[in-house]
C-alpha positions in Angstrom: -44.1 75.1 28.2 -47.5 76.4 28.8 -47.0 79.0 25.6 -46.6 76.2 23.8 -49.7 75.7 21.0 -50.5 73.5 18.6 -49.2 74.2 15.0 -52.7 75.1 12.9 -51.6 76.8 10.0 -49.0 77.0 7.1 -46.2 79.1 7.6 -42.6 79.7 6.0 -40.8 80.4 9.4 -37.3 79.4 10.2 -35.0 78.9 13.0 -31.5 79.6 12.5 -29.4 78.1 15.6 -26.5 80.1 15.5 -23.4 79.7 17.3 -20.9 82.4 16.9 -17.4 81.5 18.9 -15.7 83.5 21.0 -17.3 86.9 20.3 -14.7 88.6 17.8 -16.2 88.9 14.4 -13.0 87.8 13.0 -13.3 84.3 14.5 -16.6 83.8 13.1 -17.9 81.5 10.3 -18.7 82.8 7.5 -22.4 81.4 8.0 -22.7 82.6 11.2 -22.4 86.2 10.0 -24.9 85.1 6.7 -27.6 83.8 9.2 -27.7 86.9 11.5 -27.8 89.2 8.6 -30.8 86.9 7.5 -32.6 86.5 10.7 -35.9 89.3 10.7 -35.6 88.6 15.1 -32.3 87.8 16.7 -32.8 86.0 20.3 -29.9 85.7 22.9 -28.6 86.1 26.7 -28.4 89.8 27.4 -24.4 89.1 27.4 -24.4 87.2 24.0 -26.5 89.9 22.0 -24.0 92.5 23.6 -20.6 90.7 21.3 -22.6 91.0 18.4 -24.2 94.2 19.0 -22.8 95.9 15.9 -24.0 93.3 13.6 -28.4 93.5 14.7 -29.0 97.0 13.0 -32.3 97.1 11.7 -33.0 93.8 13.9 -35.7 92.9 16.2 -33.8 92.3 19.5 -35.0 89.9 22.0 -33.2 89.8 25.3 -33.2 86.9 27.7 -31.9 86.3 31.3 -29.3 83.5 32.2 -31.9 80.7 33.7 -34.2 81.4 30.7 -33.1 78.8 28.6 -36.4 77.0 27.8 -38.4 80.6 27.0 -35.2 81.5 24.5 -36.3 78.3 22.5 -40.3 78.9 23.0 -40.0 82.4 21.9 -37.9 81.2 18.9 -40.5 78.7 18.1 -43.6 81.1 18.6 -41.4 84.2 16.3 -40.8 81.6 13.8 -44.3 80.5 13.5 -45.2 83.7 12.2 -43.2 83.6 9.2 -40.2 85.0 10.4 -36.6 83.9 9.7 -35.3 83.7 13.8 -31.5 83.6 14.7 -31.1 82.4 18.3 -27.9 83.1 19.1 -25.0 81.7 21.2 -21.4 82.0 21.7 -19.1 79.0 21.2 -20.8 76.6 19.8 -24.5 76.0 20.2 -24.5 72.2 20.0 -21.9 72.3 23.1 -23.6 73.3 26.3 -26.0 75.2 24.2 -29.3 75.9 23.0 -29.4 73.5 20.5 -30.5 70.6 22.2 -33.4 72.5 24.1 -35.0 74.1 20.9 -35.2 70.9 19.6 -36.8 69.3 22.8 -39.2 72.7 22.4 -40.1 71.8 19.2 -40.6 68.3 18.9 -42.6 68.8 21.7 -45.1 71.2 20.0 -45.4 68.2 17.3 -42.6 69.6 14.8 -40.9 67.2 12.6 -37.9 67.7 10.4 -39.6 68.8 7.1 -42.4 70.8 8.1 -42.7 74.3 7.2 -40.8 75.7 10.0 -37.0 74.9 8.6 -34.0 74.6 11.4 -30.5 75.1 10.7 -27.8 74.4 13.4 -24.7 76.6 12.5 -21.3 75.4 14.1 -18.9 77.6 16.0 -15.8 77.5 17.8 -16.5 76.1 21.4 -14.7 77.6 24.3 -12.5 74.8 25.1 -11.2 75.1 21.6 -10.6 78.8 21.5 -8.8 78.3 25.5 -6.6 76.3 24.0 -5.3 78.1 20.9 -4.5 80.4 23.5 -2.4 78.4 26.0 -0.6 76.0 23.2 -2.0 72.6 22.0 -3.6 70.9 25.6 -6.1 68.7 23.4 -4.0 67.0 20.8 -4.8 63.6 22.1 -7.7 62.2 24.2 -10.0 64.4 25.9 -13.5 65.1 27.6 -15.6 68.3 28.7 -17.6 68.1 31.6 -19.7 71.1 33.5 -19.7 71.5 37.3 -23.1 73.3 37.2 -25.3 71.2 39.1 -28.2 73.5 38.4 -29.8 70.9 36.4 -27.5 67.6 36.4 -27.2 65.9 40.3 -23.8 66.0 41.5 -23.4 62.7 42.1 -23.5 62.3 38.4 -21.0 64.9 37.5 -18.7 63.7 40.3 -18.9 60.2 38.4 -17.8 61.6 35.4 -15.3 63.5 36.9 -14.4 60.4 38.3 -14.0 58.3 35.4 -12.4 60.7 33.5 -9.2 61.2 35.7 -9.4 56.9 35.9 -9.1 56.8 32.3 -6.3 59.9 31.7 -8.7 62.4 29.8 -7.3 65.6 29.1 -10.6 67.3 31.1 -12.1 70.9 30.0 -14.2 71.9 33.0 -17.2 74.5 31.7 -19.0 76.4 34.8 -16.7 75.8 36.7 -18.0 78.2 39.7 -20.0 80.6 40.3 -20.9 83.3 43.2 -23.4 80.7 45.0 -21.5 77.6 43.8 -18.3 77.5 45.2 -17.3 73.9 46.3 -17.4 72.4 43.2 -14.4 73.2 41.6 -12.6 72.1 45.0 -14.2 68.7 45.0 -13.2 68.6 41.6 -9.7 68.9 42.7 -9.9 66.2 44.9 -11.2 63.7 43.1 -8.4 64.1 40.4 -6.1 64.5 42.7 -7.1 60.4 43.2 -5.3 60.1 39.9 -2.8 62.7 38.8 0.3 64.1 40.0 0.1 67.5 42.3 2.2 69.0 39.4 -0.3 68.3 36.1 -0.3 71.6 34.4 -3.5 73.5 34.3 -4.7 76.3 32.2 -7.1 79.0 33.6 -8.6 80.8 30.6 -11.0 83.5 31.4 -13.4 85.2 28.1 -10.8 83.6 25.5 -10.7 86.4 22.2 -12.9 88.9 24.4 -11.6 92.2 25.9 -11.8 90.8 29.7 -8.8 87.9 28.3 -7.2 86.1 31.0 -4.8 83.3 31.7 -3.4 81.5 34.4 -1.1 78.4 34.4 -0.9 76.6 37.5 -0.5 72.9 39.3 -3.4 70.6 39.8 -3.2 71.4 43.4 -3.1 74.9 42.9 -6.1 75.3 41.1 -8.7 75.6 43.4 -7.2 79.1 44.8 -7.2 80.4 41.7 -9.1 83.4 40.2 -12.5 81.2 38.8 -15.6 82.3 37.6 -18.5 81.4 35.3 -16.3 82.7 32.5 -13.4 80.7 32.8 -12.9 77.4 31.1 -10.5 75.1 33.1 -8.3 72.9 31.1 -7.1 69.9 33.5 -3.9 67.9 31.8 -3.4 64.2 31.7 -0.4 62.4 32.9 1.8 63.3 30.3 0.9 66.9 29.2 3.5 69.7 30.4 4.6 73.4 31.0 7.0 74.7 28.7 8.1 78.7 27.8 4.4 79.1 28.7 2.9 76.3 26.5 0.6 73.7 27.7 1.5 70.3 25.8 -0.2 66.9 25.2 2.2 64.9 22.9 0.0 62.8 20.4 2.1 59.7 21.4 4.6 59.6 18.4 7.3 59.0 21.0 5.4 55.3 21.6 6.6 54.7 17.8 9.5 56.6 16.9 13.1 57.7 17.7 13.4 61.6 18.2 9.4 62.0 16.8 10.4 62.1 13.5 13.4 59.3 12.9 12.8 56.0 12.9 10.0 53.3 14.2 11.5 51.8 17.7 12.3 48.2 18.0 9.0 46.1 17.8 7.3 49.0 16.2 6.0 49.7 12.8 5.0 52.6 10.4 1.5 53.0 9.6 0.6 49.7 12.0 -0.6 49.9 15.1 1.1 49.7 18.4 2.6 46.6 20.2 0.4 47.6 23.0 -2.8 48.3 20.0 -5.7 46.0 20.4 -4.6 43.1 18.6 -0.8 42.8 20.1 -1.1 44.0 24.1 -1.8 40.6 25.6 1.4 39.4 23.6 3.0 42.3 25.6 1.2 41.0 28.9 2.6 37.3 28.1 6.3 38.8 27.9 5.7 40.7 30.7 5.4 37.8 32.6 8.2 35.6 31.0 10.8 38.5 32.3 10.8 36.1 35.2 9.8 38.4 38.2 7.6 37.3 41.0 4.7 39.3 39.6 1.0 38.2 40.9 -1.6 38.7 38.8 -2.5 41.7 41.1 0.6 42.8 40.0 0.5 42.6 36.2 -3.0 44.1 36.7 -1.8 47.2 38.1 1.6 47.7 35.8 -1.2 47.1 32.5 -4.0 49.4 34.5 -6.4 46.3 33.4 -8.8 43.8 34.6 -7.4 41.3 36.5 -9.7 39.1 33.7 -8.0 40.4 31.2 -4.7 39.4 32.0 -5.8 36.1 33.0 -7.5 35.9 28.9 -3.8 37.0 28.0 -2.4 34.3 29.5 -4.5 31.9 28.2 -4.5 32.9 24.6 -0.5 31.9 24.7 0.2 29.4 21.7 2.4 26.3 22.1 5.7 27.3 22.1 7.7 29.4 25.2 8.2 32.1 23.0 4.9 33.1 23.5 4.4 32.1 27.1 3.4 33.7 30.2 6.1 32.4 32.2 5.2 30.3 35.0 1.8 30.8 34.5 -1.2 29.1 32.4 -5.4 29.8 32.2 -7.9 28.6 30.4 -11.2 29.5 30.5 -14.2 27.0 32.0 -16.2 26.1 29.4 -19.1 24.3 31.0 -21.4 25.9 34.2 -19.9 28.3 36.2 -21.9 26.4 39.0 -19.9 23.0 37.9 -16.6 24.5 39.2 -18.3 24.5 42.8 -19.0 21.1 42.1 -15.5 20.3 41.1 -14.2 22.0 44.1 -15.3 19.5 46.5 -12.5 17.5 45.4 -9.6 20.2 45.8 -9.7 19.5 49.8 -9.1 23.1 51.9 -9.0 26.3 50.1 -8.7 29.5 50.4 -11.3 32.0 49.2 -10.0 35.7 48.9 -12.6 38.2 48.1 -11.6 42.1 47.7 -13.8 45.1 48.2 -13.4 48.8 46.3 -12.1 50.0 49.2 -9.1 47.9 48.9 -10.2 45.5 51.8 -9.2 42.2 51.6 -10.6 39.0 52.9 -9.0 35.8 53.1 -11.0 32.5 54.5 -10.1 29.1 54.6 -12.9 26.4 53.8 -14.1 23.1 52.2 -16.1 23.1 49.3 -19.0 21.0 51.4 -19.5 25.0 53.3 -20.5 25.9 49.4 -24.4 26.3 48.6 -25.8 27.8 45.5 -29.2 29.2 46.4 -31.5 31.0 44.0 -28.5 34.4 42.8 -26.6 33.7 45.8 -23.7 31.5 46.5 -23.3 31.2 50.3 -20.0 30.1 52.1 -21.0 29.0 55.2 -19.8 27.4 58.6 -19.1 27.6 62.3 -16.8 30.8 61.8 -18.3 32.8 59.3 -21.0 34.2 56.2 -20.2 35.2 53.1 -22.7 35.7 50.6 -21.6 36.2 46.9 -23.9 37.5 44.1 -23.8 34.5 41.7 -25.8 36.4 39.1 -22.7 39.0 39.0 -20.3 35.9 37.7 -19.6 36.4 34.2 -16.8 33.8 33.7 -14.5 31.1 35.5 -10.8 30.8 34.9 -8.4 27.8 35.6 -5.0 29.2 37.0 -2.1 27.6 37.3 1.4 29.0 38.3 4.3 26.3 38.5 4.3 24.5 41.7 3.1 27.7 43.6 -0.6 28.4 42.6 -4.0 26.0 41.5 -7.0 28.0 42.0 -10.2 29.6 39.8 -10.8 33.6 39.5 -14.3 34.1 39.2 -15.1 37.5 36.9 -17.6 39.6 36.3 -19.0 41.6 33.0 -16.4 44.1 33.5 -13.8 41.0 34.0 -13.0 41.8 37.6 -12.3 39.1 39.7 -14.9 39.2 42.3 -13.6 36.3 44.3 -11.0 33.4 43.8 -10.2 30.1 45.1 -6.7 28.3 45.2 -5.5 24.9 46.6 -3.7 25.5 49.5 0.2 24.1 50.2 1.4 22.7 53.3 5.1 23.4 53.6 5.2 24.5 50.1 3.7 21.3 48.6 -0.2 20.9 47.7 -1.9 18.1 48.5 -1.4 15.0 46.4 -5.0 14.0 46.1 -5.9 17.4 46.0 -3.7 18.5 43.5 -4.8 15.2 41.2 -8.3 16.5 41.6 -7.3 19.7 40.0 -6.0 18.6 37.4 -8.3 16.0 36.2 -11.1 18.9 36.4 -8.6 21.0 34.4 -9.6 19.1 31.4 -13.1 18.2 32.2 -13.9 21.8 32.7 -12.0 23.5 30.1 -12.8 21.0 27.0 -15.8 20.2 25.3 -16.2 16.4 24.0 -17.3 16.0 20.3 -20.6 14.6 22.2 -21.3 18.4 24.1 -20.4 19.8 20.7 -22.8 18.2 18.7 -25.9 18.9 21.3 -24.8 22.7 21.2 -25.4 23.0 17.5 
């Protein structure tokens, strides 16, 4: 950054970011050929000037190594301030993993603004993940997400999250560097982590230097992928759960078998043309509520795991059913606690011995039994103490308190945070199947003191 000077004087340069595809002139833009013939100096990684070698006659030709990102964009910047039209050139696209976003960083740095005299034009091209898959079938017609395993620059904790959250959430995943001589591990620890989340059998596409001479393909399983042929040219292209193999093509239906019969016949029962889906945004807790009024002996554990959903969700299902059974959840009731959080401790001390159950992410569970006197709110944290045991709960993570009932089997309260996890509950207990009479009055009566708001409390709130 050093190089970097202050601008001091009036010029006419410009900086033409192109990104040029795979490499073949026939699968570049029309623009992209236009700037490079315009460009006075053409910039680029040794490799990328070589693909376009036959297009910079009568060029200036600036070569760059690999790990010198940040002089490409200087030089561009310093060529450009001398009047010169600049083409700095990548393959794929040069918004994606490109040089793009470090000219800019260059420039604005230097005290450039959009309008002055040096002029910057980003010109689009087809990324790699995109020219893979035209080569393998159609892996990205629905959902998906690139992320690179370099960790030259990003920590690997970060890309493991990613990596992470993108098999949690079913992202058809293009992988971009994905190894290299000196970085070997990361495409196996890749592997592993998805492995948390798809089948061993999730088809895989290896494509090495997609349109370029060295072409290559491999299909393969999930966990066969890391003993595959990988290098820094290969793009990796990781299927969700319902992508698949056949006569060599790599699949991801778009999801027109959710609405209709044989993809093109007609809408399914419950289902209509040009509306969204029974399970879209505005119908899926209806599907939650008949979910539960099949009459099975579903938890809401249970429902949570068949809807892959908050545990607070479902229970905001359930409590959004209107008056009539059609639209029930079954044995089951909520309603949300619209006064203090902190007044359902209070209300507690009334529900006799309960049972606290508080899960982990490592799937532990804890079950205690105590009174609501072994309750105290101090400062964030709510302690639940006594002769046996500690247990310290961050009250400034408690979002929202939910009234549960389930016929004569369940009274309790789900505590949730702002990602509408339960992070602990409480439930009456039964002796012999049967709650306590007093106890189970108590509940109650706090069932509408806690969940209603008197014409009183609704006046002071406005």
């Amino acid at each position: 950054m050093e190089r970097i000077v202050e601008k001091n004087r009036k010029n006419s340069g410009k900086i033409l970011l192109v990104g040029f595809g795979p490499g073949a002139e026939a699968h570049m833009s029309v623009r992209a050929l236009q700037a490079i013939e315009e460009a006075d100096v053409v910039i680029g990684y040794s490799t990328y000037i070589n693909l376009v070698k036959n297009l910079l006659h009568g060029k200036e030709v600036i070569r760059k190594g690999m790990t010198e990102e940040i002089d490409r964009s200087i030089e561009a910047y310093e060529q450009a301030r001398q009047g010169k039209t600049v083409a700095l050139i990548s393959s794929g696209d040069i918004g994606v993993y490109g040089m793009a976003g470090p000219t800019y960083e260059v420039l604005l740095q230097s005290g450039w603004r959009p309008g002055d005299d040096i002029d910057v034009e980003i010109v689009p091209g087809s990324t790699a993940l995109s020219a893979c898959a035209s080569l393998v079938g159609a892996p990205l017609t629905h959902d998906f997400c690139s992320i690179s395993l370099s960790d030259l620059l990003t920590p690997w904790p970060t890309i493991a999250r990613r990596i992470d959250a993108a098999g949690r959430s079913d992202f058809v995943l293009a992988l971009y560097n994905p190894k290299s001589g000196r970085r070997t591990r990361q495409i196996v620890e890749a592997q592993r982590i998805l492995l948390q989340y798809r089948k061993p059998d999730t088809p895989v596409a290896i494509v090495k230097s997609a349109y370029r001479e060295a072409q290559d393909m491999q299909r393969v399983r999930l966990d066969e992928m890391k003993d595959c042929k990988i290098g820094m040219l290969t793009t990796v292209l990781i299927g969700n759960s319902s992508t698949y193999f056949e006569h060599d093509l790599m699949i991801t239906p778009r999801g027109y078998a959710n609405k209709y019969k044989n993809l093109t016949g007609e809408a399914i029962e419950g289902e209509k043309r040009g509306r969204s889906l029974s399970m879209g945004l505005s119908g899926w807790k209806r599907c939650v509520r008949e979910y539960l009024r099949a009459g099975n002996d579903y938890s809401l554990r249970d429902v949570a795991r068949h809807f892959d959903s908050p545990t607070g969700e479902i229970i905001a299902a359930i409590s959004e059913a209107g008056p009539h059974a059609a639209d029930g959840a079954g044995d089951y009731t909520a309603a949300p606690v619209l006064h203090t959080i902190a007044s359902v401790i209070e209300a507690a001390k009334g529900w006799g011995l309960l049972r606290v159950v508080i899960r982990n992410d490592a799937a532990a569970v804890s079950e205690l039994m105590v009174h609501a006197g072994d309750f105290s709110l101090r400062r964030d944290w709510l302690n639940i103490e006594n002769e046996h045991f500690h247990l310290h709960v961050d009250w400034t993570s408690i979002q929202q308190a939910w009234l549960i009932r389930r016929a004569d089997k369940l009274r309790g309260v789900h505590f949730t945070d702002a990602k509408n996890e339960t992070v602990f509950n409480l439930s009456l207990v039964r002796k012999n199947g049967v709650f306590d009479a007093d106890a189970l009055k108590a509940f109650e009566q706090d069932w509408t003191a806690l969940t209603e708001i008197t014409e009183v409390e609704k006046a002071s709130n406005e």
